[in-house]
N, C-alpha and C positions, 0 to 999 in steps of 0.2 A: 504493500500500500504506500502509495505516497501521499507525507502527510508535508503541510506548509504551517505557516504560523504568520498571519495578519499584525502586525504590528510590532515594531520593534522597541518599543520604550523600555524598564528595567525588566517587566514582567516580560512582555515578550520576546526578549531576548532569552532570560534563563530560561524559560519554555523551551527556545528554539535549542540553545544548547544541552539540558536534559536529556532533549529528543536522540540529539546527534552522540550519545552519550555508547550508544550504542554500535556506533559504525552509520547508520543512516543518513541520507544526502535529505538534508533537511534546508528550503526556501523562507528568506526570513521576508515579508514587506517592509519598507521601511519607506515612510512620507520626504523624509531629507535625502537629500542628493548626500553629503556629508556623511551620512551616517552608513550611505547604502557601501560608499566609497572606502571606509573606515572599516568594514566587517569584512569586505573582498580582500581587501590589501592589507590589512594589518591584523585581523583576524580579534578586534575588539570593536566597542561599543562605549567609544570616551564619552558623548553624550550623556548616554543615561544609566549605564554600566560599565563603568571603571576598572569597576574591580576585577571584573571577568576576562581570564581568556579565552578566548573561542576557540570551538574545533574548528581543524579547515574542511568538514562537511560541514558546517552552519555558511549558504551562499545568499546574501543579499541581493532585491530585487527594488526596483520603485514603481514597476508597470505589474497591476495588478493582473493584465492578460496572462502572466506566465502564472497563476494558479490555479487554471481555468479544468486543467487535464489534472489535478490533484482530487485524491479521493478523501481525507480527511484536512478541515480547514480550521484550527484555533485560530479564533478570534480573540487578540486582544488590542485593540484599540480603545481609547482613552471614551468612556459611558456616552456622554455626548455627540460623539462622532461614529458613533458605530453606523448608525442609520444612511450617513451619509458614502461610509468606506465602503458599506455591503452592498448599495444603488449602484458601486460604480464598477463592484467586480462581475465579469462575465457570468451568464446563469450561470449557475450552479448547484447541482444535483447531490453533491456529497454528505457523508456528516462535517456539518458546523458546529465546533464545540466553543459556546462564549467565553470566556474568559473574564469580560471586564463584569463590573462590580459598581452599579450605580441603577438610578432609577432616570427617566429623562428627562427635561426642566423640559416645561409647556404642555406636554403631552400627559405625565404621571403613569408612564408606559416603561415596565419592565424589560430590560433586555431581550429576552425572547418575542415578545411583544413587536418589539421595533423589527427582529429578525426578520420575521414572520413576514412583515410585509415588504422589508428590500429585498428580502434570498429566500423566495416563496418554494422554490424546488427543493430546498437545503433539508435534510434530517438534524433538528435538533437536538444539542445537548447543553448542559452546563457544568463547569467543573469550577471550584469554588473552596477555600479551605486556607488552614493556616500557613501562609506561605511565603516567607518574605523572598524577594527575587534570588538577592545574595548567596542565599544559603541553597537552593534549589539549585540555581548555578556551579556551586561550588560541589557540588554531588551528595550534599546533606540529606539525612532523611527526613522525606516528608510523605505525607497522608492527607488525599483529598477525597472530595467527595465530588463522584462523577454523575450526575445527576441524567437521565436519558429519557427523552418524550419517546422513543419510539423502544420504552422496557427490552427486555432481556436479551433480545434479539442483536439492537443495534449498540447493548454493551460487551456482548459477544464480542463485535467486530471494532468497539473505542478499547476496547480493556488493553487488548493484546498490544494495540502499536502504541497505545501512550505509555504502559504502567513501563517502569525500569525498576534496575534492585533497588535502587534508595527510592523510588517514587513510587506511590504504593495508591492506586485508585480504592472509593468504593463504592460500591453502586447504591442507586438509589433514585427511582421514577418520580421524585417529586419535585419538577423542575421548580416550581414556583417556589416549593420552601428553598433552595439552592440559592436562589437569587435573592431572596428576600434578607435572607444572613448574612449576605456577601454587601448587600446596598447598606442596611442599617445599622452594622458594626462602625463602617466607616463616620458615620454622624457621632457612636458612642464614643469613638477614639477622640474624637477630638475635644470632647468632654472632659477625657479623660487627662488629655492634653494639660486643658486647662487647670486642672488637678496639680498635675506635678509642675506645671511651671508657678503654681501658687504656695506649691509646698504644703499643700495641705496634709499630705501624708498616704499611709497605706490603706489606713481603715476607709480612707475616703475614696480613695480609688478602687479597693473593693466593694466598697455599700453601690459606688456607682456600676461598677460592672455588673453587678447582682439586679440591680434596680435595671439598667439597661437592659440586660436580658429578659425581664420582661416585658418591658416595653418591645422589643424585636416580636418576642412570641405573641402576645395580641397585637400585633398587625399582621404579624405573617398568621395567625390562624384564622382573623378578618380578612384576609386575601384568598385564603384556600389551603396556608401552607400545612403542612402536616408537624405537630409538637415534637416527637421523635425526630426529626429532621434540621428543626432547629435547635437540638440537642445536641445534634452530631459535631463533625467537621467543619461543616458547611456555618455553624449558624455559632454555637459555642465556645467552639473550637478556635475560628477564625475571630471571637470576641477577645478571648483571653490574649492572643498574643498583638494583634493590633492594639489591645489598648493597654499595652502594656513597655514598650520599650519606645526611643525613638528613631529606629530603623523604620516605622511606620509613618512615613507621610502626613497623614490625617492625625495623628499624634504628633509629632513635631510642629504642626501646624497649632495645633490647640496651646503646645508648651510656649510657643510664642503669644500667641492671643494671651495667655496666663501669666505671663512676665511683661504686661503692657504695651505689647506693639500694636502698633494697628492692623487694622483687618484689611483696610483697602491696599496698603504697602505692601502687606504679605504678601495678597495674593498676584498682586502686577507683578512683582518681583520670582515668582515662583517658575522654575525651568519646568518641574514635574506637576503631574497632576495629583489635588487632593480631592478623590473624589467624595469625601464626604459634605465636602463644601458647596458643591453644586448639588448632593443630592438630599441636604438638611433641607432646604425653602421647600421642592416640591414633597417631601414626604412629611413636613408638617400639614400643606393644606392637603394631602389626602386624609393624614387622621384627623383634620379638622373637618373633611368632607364628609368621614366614617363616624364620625362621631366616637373618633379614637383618643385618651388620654394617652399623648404622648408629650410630657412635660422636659425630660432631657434633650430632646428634639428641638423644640419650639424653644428652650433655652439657649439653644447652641445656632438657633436661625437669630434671635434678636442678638447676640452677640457677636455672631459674622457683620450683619448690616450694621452693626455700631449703635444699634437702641439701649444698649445696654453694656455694662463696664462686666471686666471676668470677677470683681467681688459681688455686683448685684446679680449679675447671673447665680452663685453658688450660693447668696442668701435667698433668693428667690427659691430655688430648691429647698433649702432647710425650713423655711418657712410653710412649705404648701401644709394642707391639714393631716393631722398621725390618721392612718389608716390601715385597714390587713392587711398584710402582704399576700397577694393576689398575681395573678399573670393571666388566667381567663380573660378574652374579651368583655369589656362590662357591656352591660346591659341598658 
C-alpha cells in the first residue's frame, strides 16, 4: 500500500517519518516551497521540526496531484485549512485518516464533517491520542487511538500499514468521540497553561484537569460521542499529557497568557498553530447553543479576546456555585 501524509508541520512530519521507520517510501505534502526543499536535500524539517532527522524515504512534494495514485492519505493539516487542502486534492477514493485536532470556526463542523464534503469518495478514519510530534519522531513509544467509520473491515486494512513497534494503534468505531477529545483537550490545555504560568500549583492543575474532563465528556456524549471512548486515548489520554508539560503548544500558549502577555501578540507572533485557540470561540457557542455548561471553555474564550485578565478568569472559576460533581449531560 502506498500510504502519503498531507501536511508537513511538527505533526506531520513525525507521522511521515514513523511511517518511513520501516523501510517504506513515504510522500510528505508540504505548502512551503522551503520546506519541500529542506526535506529533499537535507533530509530535515528546520521549520517546524528541528529536532528530527529524517529518513531519506521520507520524499517531499508541494503539488498535491502526486497523491492522487496513493491508497492510504493522513491528513494532517492545520483544523482550519483542512476543508480547503482536501477541495484541492485530486478525487480521491482511498482511506483518509485525519489527523488534525480542532472543530471549524463558522461552521461548528467537526473534522470529519468538513471531510465528508471536500473528499466525498475518501473512507474515513480518525487517529487521535497522546502524542507529542518529538517523541513519535524520535521512535518513542506511543498509543493511539484509531478510530474507523467504515468498522472492522477498513481497520483491517489502516492497522497493518500505520501501526510500527513503538506505534501501537487501537481500534475503535467511534469517530465522533475521537474527535471530540482530540478538539477539547486543546481548549483544556491552555487553561491549564494559564495554571502554571500563575503558579498556582498542582492541586490546581489537577482539580482542572478533573473538572475539564468532564466538561469534554458532556459535550462529547451531547454530540453522540460514546463515554468509554472519551476515556481512552483519544479523549483522557491525550488530556493528561497536553495539559500537562510545555512541549504542548496550546499549553505554552496558556503559560504565557498566565504570566501576563497579551493575547493578540501571542498569537500574531506564533510560527505554529495552537489549535485550541481557534477552537475555544466556536465550541463555547455550541455548548451555549446545546445548552451545555461548559465554564473552563467560555473562560478561556473571554481570556483569549482580552475580556478578561488570567487572575479574573481563575476567580471567576472558584467563584461559580459548590455543586456535585457530575459529568452527565444536565438536563
Amino acid at each position: 500500500m502506498k500510504v502519503g501524509v498531507i501536511g508537513a508541520g511538527a505533526w506531520g512530519t513525525a507521522l511521515a517519518q514513523m511511517l518511513a521507520s520501516d523501510g517504506d517510501d513515504i510522500l510528505l505534502w508540504a505548502l512551503e516551497d522551503d520546506v519541500v526543499d529542506a526535506v529533499n536535500t537535507q533530509h530535515r524539517n528546520p521549520t517546524y521540526l528541528p529536532s528530527a532527522r529524517l529518513s531519506d524515504k521520507v520524499r517531499a512534494s508541494g503539488d498535491l496531484a502526486d497523491f492522487a495514485d496513493h491508497d492510504i492519505l493522513l491528513a494532517v493539516t492545520p483544523a482550519q485549512h483542512l476543508g480547503r487542502v482536501l477541495a484541492s486534492l485530486p478525487d480521491f477514493a482511498g482511506d483518509l485518516v485525519l489527523c488534525c485536532k480542532g472543530i471549524e470556526a463558522g461552521s461548528g463542523r467537526l473534522m470529519a464533517d468538513v471531510a465528508r464534503d471536500a473528499a466525498p469518495g475518501a473512507s474515513l478514519a480518525v487517529l487521535s491520542g497522546p502524542t507529542f510530534a518529538h517523541e513519535v519522531a524520535a521512535g518513542l513509544p506511543t498509543a493511539v487511538t484509531l478510530a474507523c467509520e467504515g468498522g472492522e473491515a477498513q481497520w483491517n486494512r489502516l492497522s497493518g500499514a500505520i501501526a510500527r513497534t513503538a506505534f501501537r494503534p487501537y481500534y475503535s468505531d467511534d469517530v465522533t468521540g475521537a474527535e471530540i477529545g482530540g478538539s477539547v483537550k486543546n481548549v483544556l490545555a491552555i487553561a491549564c497553561g494559564v495554571v502554571d504560568g500563575m503558579k498556582l500549583g498542582q492541586n490546581a492543575r489537577a482539580s482542572l484537569i478533573a473538572r475539564g474532563y468532564a466538561e469534554m465528556t458532556r459535550f462529547g456524549l451531547a454530540k453522540g460521542a460514546r463515554a468509554d471512548t472519551l476515556a481512552g486515548l483519544c479523549g483522557l489520554g491525550d488530556l493528561v499529557l497536553t495539559c500537562s508539560s510545555t512541549s504542548s503548544r496550546n499549553f505554552s500558549l496558556g503559560k504565557a497568557l498566565g504570566e501576563g502577555q497579551d493575547p493578540a501578540a501571542l498569537m500574531a507572533n506564533r510560527k505554529t498553530v495552537a489549535e485550541g485557540a481557534h477552537t475555544a470561540p466556536v465550541l463555547a457557542a455550541l455548548g451555549r447553543d446545546m445548552g451545555i455548561d461548559l465554564p473552563i471553555t467560555e473562560a478561556v474564550c473571554a481570556l483569549l479576546e482580552a475580556r478578561t485578565g488570567p487572575a479574573e478568569m481563575v476567580d471567576a472559576l472558584l467563584s461559580r456555585p459548590l455543586r456535585a460533581e457530575v459529568i452527565e449531560p444536565e438536563r
